[in-house]
N, C-alpha and C positions, 0 to 999 in steps of 0.2 A: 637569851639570844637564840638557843634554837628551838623553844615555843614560837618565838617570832619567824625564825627560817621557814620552820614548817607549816606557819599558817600562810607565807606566804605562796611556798610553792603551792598547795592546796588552791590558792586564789588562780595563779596563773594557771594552775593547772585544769580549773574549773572554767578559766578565757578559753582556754585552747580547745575544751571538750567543746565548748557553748561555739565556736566557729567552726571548728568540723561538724557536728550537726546541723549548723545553717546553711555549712557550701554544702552537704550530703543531701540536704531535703531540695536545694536547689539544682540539682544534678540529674536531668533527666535518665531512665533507667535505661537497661540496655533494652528492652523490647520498646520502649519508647520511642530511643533512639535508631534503631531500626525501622521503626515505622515512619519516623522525619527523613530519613535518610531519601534525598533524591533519587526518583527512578532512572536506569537509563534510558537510553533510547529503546533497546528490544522493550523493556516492561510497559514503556511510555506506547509503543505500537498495537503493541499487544493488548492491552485497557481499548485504545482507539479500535481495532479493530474489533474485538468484542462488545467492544460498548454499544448506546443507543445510537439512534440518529433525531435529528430535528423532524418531531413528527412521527415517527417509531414507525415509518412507511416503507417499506420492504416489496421490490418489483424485480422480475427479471430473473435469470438462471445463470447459475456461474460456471457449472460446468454442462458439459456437452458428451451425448454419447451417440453414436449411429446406430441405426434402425437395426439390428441384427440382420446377416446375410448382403443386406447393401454394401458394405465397408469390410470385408473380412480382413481378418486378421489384427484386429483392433485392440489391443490387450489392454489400452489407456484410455484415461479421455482426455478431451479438448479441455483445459483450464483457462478461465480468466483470473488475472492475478487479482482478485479484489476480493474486499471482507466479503462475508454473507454467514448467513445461520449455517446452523448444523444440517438442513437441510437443504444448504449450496442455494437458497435464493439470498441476492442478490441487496443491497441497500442500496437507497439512492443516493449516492453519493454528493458532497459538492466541491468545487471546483473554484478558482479564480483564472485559471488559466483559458486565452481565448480559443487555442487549439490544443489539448492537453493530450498527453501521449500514451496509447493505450499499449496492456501489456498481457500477453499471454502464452499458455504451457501447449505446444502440437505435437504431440506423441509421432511414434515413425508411421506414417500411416501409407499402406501399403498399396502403393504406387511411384514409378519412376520421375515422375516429376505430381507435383501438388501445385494445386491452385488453392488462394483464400479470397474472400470478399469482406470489404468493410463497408458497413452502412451505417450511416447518423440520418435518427428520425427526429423530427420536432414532438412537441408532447402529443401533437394532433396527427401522428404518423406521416406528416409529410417529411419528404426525401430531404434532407439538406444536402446529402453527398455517399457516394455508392465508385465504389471502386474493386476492381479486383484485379489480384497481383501474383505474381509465380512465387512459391517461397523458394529461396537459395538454397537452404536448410529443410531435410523431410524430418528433422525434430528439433526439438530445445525450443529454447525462452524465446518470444521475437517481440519487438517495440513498434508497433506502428506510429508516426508522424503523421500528423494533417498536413495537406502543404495550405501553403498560405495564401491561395486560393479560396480557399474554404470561407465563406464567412464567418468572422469572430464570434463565437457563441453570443449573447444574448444574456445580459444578467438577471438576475429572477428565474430564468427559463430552467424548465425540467427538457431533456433529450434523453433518448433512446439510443443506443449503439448494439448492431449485432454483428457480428462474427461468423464466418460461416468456413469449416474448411471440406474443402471440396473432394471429395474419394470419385466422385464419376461426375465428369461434366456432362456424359449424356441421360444423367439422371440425379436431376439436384435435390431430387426428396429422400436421396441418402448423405445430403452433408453432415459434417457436422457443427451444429450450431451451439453456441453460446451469447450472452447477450446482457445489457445492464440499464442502470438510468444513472445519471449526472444532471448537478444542478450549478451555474455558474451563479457564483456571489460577488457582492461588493466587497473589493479589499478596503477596510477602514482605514484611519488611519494610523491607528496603534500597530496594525499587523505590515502597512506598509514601512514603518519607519523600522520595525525589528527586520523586516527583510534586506531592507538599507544597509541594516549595521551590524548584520550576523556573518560569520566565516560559513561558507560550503558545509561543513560539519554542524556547526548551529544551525544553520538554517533547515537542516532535516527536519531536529526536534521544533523548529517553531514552527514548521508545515503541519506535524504530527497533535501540535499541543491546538492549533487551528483548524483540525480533523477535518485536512484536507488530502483525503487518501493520494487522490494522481499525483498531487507534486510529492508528496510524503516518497513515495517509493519511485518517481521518478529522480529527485533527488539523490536518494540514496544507491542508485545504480551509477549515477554520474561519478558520485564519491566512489562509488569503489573500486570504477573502471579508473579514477585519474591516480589513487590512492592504494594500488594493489599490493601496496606491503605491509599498509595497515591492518594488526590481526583484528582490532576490536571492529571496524567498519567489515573486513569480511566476516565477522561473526552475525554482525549483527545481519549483514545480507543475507546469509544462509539462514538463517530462523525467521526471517522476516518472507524468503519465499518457502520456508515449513508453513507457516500461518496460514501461506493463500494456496496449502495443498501440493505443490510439487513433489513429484513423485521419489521418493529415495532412491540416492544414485546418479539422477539427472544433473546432467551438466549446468553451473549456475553460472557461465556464460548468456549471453544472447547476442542475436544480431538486427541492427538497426535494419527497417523499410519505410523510407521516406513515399509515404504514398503517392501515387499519380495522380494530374491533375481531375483528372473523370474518365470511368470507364466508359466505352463508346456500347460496352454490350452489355449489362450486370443482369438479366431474366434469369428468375430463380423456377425452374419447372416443377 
């Protein structure tokens, strides 16, 4: 009887080893599973913004500096919020949006009131729309709007936008410029039904997984403004404007300008 006990236990004992080694080789490891592990949205931006583009074509300057001596006192520069290399040129971007909303950093630049100019060119440098406005603010983030005047971008189409902020109206060859490209695309229909059926908060990452920069961090300012007690959304704001260079310190507020419908004067001298 306990020859038999103990060959039994040895049997069961030999089942139990034989399925712990089957669920252990089935068991992805920890660095495995660390590499499955979903990104969040910061890492998910962060890929996107370093990543390629369609066409690996890179135009345009993202940040802006004035001419020394034209603009004194200038300790910053003009930032456009958008990816670009190591050396602040520019991707061209794409877009679904018909008038998508641009975003950028104006240091205090010294003078009592500021003036900016916004221009959208076609790929062939014609004017589609040229405006220029007082900023409210002589720093921080500001959002320009197209108004809805504007004709609807044009899908396929490549455009041009520059930026211009103004230190001497009587001498425009000290502004300071910055400036990019966008491409408006076909929304599909995979990408239209996920925007149907996603929450504010999804819908960032499906902007960002669609490496569609403007709505991406347009999005994501909306979220934080309506959401401001969310820590992980204000985190991810504050790292998301580290990536496009803001300068530490800077207040990650901004203030909306609904652009006018056309400047009656826009001569850059």
């Amino acid at each position: 009887m306990n020859q038999y006990i103990s060959t039994t236990q040895k049997v069961t004992l030999a089942c139990i080893l034989g399925l712990v080694l089957t669920h252990s080789l089935n068991l992805p490891s920890a660095q495995a599973q660390q590499s499955q592990r979903s990104p969040n949205l910061t890492e998910k931006i962060k890929r996107f913004f370093f990543g390629t583009r369609p066409g690996g074509v890179v135009k345009g300057v993202q940040r802006g500096g004035a001419v020394r001596g034209n603009c004194p006192n200038l300790d910053q520069q003009t930032i456009a919020l958008i990816p670009s290399t190591e050396k602040g040129i520019a991707f061209v971007e794409q877009t679904i949006s018909e008038r998508p909303s641009f975003w950028f950093y104006v240091p205090n630049l010294p003078a009592s009131r500021v003036d900016a100019e916004f221009v959208l060119l076609d790929s062939q440098d014609n004017e589609v729309y040229s405006a220029i406005l007082p900023l409210k603010q002589l720093s921080g983030i500001i959002n320009l709007q197209l108004p809805k005047t504007v004709p609807a971008l044009k899908e396929g189409k490549e455009y041009h936008w520059v930026f211009y902020a103004i230190c001497n109206p009587q001498n425009r060859a000290a502004d300071v410029i910055v400036n990019g490209w966008l491409k408006r695309i076909l929304v599909n229909s995979a990408l239209s039904t996920q925007l149907k059926t996603s929450s504010p908060k999804e819908r960032v990452s499906v902007y960002t997984d669609a490496k569609l920069w403007y709505e991406t961090l347009t999005a994501l300012a909306e979220l934080q403004r309506s959401n401001p007690q969310d820590t992980e959304v204000k985190t991810d704001w504050a790292n998301v404007l580290q990536l496009a260079g803001l300068p530490k310190g800077a207040p990650q507020t901004w203030t909306t300008y609904s652009l006018p419908n056309r400047t009656e004067n826009s001569s850059r001298n």
